[in-house]
N, CA, C and O of each residue as an XYZ file, in Angstrom:
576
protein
N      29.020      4.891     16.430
C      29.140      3.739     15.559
C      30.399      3.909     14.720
O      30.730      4.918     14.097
N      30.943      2.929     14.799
C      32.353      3.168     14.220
C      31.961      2.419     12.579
O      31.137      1.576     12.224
N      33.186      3.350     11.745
C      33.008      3.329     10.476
C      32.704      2.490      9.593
O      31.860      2.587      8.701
N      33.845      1.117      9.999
C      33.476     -0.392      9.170
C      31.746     -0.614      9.520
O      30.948     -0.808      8.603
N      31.362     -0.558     10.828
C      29.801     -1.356     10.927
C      29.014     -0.185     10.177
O      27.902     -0.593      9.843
N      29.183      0.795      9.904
C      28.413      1.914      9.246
C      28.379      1.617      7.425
O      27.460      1.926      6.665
N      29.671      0.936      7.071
C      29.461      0.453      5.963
C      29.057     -0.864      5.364
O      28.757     -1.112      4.196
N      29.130     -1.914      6.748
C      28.520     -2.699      6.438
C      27.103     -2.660      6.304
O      26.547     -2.884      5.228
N      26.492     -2.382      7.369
C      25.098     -1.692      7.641
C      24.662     -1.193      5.665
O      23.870     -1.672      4.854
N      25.534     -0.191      5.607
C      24.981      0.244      4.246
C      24.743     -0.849      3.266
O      23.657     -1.004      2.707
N      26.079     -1.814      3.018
C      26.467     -2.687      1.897
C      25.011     -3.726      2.093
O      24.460     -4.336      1.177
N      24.664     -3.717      3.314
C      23.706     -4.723      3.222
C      22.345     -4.865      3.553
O      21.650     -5.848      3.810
N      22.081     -3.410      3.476
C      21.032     -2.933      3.350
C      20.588     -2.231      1.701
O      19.381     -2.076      1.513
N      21.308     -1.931      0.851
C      21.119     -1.970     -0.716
C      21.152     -3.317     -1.201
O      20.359     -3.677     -2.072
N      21.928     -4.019     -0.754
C      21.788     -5.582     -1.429
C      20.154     -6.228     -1.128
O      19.295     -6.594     -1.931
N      20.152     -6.188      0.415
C      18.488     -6.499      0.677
C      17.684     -5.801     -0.264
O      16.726     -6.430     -0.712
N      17.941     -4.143     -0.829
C      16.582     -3.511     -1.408
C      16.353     -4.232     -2.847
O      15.241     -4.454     -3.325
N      17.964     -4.659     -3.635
C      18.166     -4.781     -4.804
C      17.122     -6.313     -4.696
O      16.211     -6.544     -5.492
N      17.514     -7.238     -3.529
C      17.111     -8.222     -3.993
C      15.657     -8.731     -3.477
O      15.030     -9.778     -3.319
N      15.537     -7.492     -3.333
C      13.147     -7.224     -2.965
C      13.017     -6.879     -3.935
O      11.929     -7.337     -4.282
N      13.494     -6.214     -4.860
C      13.130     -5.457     -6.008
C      13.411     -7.086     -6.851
O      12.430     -7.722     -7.237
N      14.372     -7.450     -6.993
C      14.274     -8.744     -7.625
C      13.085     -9.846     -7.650
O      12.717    -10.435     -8.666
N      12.605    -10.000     -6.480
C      12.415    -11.397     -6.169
C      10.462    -10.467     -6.058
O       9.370    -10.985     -5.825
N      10.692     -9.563     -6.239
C       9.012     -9.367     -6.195
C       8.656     -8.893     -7.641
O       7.574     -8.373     -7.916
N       9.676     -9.122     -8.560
C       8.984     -9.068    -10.178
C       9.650     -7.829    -10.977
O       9.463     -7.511    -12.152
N      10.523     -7.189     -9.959
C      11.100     -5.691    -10.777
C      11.857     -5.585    -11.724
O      12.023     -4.553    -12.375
N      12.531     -6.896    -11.947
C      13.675     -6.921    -13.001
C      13.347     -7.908    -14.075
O      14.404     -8.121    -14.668
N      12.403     -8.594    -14.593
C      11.359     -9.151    -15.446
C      11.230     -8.818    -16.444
O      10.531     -7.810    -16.338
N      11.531     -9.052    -17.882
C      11.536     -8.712    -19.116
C       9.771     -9.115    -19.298
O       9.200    -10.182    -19.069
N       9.255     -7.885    -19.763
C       7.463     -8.022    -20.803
C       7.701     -8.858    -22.044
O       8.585     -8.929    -22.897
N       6.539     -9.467    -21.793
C       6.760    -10.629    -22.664
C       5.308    -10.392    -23.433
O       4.464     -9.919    -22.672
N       4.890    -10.604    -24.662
C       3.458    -10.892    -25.333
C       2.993    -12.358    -25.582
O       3.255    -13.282    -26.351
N       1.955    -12.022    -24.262
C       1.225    -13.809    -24.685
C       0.520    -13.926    -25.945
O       0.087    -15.034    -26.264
N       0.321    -12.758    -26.829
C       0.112    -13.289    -28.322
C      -0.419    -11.964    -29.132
O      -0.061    -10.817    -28.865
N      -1.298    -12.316    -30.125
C      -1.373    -11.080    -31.312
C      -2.333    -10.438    -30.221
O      -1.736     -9.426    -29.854
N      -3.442    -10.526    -29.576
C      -4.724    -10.012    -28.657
C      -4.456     -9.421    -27.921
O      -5.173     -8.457    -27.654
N      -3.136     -9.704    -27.099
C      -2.539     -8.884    -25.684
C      -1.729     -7.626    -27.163
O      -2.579     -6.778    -27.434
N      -0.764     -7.478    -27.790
C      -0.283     -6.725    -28.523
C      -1.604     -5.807    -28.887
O      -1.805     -4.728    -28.329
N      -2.590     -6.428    -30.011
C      -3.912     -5.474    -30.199
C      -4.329     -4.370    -28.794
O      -4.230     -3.144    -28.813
N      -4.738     -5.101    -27.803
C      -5.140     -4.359    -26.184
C      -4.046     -3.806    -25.764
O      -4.244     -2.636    -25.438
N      -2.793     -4.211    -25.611
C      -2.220     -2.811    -25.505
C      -2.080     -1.537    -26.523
O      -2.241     -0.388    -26.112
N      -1.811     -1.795    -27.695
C      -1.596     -1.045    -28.538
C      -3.143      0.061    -28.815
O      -3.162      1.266    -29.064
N      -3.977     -0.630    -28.698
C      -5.677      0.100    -28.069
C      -5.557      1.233    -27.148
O      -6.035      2.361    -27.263
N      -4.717      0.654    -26.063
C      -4.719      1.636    -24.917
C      -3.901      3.099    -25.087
O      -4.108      4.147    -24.476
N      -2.943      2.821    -26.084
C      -2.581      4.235    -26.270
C      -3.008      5.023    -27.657
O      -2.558      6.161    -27.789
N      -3.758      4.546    -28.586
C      -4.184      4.412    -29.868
C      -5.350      3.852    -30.506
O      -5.520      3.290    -31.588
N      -6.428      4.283    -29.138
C      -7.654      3.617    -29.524
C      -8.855      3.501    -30.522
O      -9.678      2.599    -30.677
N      -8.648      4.997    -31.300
C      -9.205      5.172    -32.785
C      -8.305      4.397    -34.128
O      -8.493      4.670    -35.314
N      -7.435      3.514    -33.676
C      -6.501      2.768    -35.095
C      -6.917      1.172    -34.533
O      -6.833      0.545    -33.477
N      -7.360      0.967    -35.773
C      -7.417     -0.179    -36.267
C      -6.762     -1.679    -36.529
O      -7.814     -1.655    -37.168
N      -6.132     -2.905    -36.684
C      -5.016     -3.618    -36.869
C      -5.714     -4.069    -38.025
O      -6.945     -4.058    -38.015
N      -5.196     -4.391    -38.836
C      -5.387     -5.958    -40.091
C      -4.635     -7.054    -39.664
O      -5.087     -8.198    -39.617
N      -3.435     -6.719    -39.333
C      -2.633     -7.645    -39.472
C      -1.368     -7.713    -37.635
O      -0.733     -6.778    -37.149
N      -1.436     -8.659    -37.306
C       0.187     -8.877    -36.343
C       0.795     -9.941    -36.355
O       0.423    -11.114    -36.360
N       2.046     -9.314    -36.359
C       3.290     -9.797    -36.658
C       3.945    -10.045    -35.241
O       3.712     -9.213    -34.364
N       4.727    -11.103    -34.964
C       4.866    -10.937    -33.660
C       6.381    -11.307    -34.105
O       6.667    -11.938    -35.123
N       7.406    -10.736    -33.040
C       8.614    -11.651    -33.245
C       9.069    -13.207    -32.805
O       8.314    -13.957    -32.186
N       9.715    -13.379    -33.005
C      10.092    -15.059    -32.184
C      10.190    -15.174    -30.743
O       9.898    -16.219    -30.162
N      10.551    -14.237    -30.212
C      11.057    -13.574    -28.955
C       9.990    -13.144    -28.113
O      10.193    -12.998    -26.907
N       8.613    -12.877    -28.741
C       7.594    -12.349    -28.262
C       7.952    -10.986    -27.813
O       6.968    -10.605    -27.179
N       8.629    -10.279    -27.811
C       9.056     -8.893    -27.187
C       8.511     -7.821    -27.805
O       8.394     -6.663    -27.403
N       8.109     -8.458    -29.086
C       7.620     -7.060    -29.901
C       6.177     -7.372    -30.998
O       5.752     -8.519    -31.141
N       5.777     -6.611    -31.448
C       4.365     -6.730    -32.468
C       4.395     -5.234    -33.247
O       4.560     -4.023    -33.100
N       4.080     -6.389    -34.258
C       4.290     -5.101    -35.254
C       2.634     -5.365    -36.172
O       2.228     -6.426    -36.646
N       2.143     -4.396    -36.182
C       0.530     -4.045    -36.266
C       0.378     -3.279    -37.553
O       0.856     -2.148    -37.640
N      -0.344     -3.908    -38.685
C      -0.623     -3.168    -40.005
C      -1.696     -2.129    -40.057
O      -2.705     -2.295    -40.742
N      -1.509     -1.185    -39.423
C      -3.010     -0.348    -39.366
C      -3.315      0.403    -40.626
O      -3.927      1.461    -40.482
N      -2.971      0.012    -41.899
C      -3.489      0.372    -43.162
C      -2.616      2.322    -43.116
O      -2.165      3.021    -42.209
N      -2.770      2.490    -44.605
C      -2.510      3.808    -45.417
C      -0.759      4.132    -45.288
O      -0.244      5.247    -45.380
N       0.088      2.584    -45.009
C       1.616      2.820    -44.990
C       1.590      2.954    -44.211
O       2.694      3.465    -44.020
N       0.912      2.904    -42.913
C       1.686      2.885    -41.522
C       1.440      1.610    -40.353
O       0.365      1.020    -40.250
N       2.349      1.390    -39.719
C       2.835      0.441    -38.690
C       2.781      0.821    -37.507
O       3.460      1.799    -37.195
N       1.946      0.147    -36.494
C       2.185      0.520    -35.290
C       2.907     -0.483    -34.645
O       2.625     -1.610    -35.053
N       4.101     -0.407    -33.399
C       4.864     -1.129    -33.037
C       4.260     -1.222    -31.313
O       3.458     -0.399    -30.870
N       4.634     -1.989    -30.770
C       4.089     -2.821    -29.322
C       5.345     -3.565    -28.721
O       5.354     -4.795    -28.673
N       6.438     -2.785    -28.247
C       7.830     -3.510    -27.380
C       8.016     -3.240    -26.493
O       7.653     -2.235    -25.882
N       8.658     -4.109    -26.185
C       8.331     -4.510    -24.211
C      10.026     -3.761    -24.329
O      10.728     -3.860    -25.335
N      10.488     -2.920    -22.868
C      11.355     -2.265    -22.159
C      11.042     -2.397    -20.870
O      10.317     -1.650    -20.213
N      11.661     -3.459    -20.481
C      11.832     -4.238    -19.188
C      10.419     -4.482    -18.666
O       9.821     -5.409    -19.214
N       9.899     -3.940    -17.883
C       8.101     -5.073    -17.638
C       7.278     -4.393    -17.973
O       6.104     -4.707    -17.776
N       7.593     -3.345    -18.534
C       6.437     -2.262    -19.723
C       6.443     -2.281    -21.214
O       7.383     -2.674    -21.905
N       5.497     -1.896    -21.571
C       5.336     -1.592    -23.267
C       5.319     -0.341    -23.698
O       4.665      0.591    -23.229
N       6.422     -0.326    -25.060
C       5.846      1.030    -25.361
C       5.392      1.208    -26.862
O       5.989      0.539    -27.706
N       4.280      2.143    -27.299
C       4.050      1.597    -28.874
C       4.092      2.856    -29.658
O       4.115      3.945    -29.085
N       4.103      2.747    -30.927
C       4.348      3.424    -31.593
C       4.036      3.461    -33.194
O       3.810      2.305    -33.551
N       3.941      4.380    -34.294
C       3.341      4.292    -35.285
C       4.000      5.061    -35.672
O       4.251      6.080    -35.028
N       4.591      4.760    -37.098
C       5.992      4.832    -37.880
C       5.406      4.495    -39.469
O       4.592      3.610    -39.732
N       5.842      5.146    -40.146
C       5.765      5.151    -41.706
C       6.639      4.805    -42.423
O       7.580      4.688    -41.639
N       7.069      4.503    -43.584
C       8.360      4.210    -44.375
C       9.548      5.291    -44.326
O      10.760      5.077    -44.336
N       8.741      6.716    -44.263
C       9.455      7.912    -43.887
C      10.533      8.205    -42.528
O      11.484      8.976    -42.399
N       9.908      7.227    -41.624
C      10.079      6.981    -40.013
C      11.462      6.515    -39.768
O      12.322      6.945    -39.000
N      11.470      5.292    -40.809
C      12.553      4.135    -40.583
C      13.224      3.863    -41.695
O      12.938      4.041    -42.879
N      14.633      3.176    -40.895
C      15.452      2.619    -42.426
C      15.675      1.159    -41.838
O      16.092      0.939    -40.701
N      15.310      0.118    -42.854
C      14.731     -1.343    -42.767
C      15.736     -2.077    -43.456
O      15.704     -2.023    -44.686
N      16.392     -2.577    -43.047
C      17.448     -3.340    -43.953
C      17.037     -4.867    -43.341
O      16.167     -5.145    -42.516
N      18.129     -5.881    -44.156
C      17.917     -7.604    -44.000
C      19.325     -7.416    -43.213
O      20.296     -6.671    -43.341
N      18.885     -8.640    -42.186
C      20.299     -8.971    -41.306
C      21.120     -9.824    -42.057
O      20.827    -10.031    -43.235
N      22.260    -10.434    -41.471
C      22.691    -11.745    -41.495
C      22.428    -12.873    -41.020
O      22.988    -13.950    -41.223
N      21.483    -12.593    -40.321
C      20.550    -13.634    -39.573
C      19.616    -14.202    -40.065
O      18.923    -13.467    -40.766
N      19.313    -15.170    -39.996
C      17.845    -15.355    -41.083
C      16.590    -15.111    -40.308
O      16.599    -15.221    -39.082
N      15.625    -14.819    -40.897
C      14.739    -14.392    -40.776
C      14.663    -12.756    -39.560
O      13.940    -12.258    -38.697
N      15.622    -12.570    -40.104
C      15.974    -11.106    -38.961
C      15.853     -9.874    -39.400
O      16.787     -9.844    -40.201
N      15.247     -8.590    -39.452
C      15.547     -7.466    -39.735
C      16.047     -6.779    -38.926
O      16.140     -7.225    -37.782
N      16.620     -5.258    -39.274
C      16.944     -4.097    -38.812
C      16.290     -3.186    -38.852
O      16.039     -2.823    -40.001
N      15.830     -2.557    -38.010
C      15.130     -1.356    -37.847
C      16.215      0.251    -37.370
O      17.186      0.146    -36.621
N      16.007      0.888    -37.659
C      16.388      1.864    -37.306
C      15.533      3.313    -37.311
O      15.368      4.050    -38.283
N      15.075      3.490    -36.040
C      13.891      5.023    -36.332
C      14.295      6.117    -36.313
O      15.439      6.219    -35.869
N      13.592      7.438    -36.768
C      14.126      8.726    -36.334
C      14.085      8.922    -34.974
O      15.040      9.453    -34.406
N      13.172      8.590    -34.419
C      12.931      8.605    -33.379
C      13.593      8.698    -31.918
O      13.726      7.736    -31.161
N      14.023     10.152    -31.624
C      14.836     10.048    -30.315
C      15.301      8.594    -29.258
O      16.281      7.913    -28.957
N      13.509      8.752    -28.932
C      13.461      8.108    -27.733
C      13.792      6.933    -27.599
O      14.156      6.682    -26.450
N      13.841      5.529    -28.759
C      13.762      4.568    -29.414
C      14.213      4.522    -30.883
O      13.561      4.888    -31.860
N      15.379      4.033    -30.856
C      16.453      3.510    -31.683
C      16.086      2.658    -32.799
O      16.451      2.875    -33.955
N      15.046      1.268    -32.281
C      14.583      0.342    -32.905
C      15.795     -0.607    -32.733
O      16.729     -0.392    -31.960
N      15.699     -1.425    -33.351
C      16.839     -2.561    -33.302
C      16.738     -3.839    -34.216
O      16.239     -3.682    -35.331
N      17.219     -5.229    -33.798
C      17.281     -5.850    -34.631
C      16.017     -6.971    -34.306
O      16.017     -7.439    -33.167
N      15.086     -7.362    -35.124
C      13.845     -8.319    -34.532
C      13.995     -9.500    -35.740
O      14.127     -9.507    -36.964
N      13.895    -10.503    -34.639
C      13.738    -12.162    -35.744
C      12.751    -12.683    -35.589
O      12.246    -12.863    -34.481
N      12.206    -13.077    -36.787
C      10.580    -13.486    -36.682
C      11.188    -15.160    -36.930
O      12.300    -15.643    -37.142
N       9.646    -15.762    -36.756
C       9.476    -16.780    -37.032
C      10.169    -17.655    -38.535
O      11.000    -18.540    -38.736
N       9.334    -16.865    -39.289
C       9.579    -17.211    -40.630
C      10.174    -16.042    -41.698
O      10.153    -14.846    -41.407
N      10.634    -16.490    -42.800
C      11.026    -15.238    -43.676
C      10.318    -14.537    -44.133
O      10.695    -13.398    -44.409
N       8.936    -14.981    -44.405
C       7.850    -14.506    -45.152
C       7.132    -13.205    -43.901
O       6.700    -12.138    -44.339
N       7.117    -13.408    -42.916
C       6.810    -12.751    -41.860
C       7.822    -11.425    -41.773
O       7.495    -10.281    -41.459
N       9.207    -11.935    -42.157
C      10.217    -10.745    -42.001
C      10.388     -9.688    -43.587
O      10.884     -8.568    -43.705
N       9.824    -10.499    -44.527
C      10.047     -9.732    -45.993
C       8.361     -9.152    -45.760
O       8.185     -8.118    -46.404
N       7.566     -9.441    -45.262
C       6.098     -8.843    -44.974
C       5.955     -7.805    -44.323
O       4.966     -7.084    -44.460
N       6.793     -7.590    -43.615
C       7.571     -6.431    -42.651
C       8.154     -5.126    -43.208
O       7.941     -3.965    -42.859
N       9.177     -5.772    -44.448
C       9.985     -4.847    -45.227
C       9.472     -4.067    -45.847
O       9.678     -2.857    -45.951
N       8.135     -5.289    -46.708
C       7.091     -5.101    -47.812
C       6.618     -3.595    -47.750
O       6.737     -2.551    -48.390
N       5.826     -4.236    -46.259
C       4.750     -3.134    -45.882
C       5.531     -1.673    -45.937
O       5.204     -0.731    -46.659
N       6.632     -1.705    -45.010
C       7.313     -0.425    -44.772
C       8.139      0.471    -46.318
O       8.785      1.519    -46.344
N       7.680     -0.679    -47.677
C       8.346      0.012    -48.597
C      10.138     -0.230    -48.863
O      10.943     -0.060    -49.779
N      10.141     -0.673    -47.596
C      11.730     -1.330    -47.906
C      12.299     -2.224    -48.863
O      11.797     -3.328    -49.076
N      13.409     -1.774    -49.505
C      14.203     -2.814    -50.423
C      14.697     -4.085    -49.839
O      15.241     -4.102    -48.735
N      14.556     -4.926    -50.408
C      15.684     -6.136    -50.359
C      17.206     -5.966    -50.508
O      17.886     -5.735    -51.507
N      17.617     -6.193    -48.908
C      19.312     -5.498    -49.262
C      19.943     -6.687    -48.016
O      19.259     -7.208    -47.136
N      20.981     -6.839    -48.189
C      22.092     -7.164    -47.508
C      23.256     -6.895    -46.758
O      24.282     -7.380    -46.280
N      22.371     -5.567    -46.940
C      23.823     -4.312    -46.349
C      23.451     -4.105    -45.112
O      22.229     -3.985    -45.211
N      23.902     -3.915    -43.338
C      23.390     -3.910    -42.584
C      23.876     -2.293    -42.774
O      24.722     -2.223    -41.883
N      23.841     -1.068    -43.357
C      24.745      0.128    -43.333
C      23.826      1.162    -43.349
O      24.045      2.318    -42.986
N      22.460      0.567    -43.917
C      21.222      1.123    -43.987
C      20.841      1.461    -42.399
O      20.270      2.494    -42.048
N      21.269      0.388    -41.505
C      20.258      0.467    -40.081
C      21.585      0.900    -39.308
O      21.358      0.710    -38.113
N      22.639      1.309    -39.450
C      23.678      1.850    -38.589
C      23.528      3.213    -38.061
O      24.396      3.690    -37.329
């Protein structure tokens, strides 16, 4: 087999795998159909904690869960999975975006960075801050 058909062969046989992997659901951003799916997952890895409260973003990508005594458990989707987590004021540095109704997160946390989440409303995003003990600031220098 001579060289060109050996690379075509290749070129179009990764394109076929890429686009099975496509077209059968592999490249699909997780989405939360609401506060209940966030609660049940967040159950599944954390099934002795409790919620009061969820917060969902605008985006649905994420939930943020008041499980009482200063701590937060989080529920964000990374491509068609969830991953969650429980974080204290100690955990994170919480600043206000320039965005409205937007915060910054930033964790200690190796694995997960945190990032920037826009809620619905402001009251939802200063409820956020509240909980975590965070100031009211304008500086994005806090979450850098």
């Amino acid at each position: 087999m001579s060289l060109p058909v050996l690379v075509v062969l290749v070129v179009f046989g990764i394109a076929l795998s890429v686009a099975a992997v496509h077209f059968t659901g592999g490249s699909r951003t997780a989405m939360l159909a609401g506060a209940d799916q966030a609660l049940s997952r967040f159950a599944e890895d954390f099934p002795d904690e409790v919620a009061a409260k969820v917060q969902l973003t605008a985006d649905a990508r994420t939930a943020f869960l008041d499980i009482g005594r200063g701590r937060i458990g989080i529920v964000h989707s990374v491509g068609d999975c969830f991953l969650t987590r429980i974080v204290t004021a100690s955990d994170v540095s919480v600043s206000d975006s320039d965005e409205t109704n937007t915060i910054l997160m930033r964790l200690a946390d190796f694995t997960w960075k945190g990032g920037s989440f826009r809620f619905a409303s402001a009251g939802d995003a200063q409820a956020l801050m509240n909980a975590l003990g965070a100031h009211q600031s304008n500086s994005t220098a806090e979450a850098a």
